[in-house]
N, C-alpha and C positions, 0 to 999 in steps of 0.2 A: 778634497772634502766636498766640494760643489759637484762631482756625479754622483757620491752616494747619497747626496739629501736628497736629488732629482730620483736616485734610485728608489728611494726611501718614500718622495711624496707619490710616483708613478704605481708603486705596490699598495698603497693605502687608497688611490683611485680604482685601482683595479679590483680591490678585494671588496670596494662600496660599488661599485657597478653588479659584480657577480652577488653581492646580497640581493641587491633592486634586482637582478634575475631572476635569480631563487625564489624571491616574491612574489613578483608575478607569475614565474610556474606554479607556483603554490597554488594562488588564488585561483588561477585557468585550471589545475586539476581540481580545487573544489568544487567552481563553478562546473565542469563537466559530471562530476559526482552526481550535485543534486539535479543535475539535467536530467542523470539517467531512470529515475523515478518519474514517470506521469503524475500529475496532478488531478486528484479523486474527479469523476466527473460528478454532476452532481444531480444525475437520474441513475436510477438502477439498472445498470446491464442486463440483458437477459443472455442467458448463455444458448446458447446453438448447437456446442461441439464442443467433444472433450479438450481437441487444440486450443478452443479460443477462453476456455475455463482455465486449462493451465499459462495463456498467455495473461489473463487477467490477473490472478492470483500470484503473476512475478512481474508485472507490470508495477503493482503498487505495495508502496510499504506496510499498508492496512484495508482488508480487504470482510467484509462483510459478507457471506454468503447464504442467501435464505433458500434453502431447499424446500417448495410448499408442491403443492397440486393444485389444480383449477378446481376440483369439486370438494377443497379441504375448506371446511365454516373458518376454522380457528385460521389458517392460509389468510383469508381475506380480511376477515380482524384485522392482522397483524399488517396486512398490506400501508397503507396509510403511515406507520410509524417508520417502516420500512423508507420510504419515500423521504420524508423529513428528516431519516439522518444520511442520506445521500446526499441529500439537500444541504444540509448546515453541518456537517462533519469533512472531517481529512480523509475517512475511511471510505473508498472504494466499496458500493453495494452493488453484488450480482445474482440473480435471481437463476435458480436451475429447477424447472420444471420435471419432476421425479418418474413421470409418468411417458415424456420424450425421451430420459436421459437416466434410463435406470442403471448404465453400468457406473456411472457416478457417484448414484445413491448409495451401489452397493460398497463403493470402492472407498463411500468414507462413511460407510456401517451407518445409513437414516435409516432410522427403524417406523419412523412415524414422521409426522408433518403437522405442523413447520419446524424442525429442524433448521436452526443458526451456527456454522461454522465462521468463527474468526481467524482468520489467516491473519501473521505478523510476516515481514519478507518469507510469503509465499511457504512458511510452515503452518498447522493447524496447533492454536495455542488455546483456543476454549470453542467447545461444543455445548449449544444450548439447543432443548426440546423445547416446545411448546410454547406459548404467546407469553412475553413479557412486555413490560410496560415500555415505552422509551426512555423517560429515565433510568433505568438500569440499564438498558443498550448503552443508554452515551456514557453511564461510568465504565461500562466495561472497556467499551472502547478506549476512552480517555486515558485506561490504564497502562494503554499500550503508543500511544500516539505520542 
């Protein structure tokens, strides 16, 4: 009877160790989860190249994209709000110059400018025309964050 209770307490140490494992893998694979996400920076990208448009837009879990022009009025308006929610938001803002980077434009249908694409993990989930206010960006936003 004295080896099976030693058998008996040595299976109940073994089976609380591999849980404390388990656990730890757990937490080490979430903890690498939310690594793999960047953290929004919090000025506006400006985009360069279609590579580094689609590195941005799977970079981040939410991603704000204003397509303007340099000689668009309503472009500059909207710049400033632009700014503050890269600034105080989670959402990743990038700026794609329509007139450097027209195969872009054409590749997610801007018909006009400023044109707002919101990207959620790197799909397009709302396209907005034309100047809004920032409170309605940051609900939009919020809807998805």
């Amino acid at each position: 009877m004295g080896e099976t209770g030693s058998t008996d307490e040595l299976s109940k140490i073994r089976e609380k160790k591999r849980e404390r494992l388990q656990s730890r893998l757990n937490k080490a694979g979430d903890e690498t989860k939310s690594e793999s996400v960047s953290p929004a920076p919090t000025e506006p990208l400006h985009i360069t190249s279609e590579s580094e448009f689609e590195k941005t837009i799977s970079s981040y879990d939410i991603v704000l994209v204003d397509f303007y022009a340099d000689w668009c009025g309503p472009c500059k308006m909207l710049e400033p709000t632009v700014e503050s929610i890269a600034e105080s938001t989670r959402a990743a803002v990038a700026k794609v110059d329509i007139d450097q980077h027209q195969q872009l434009a054409q590749q997610f249908q801007v018909r006009g400018v400023p044109t707002l694409l919101l990207f959620e993990n790197g799909e397009t989930v709302e396209q907005i025309v034309g100047v809004r206010d920032e409170p309605t960006l940051r609900s939009l936003i919020e809807q998805y964050v």
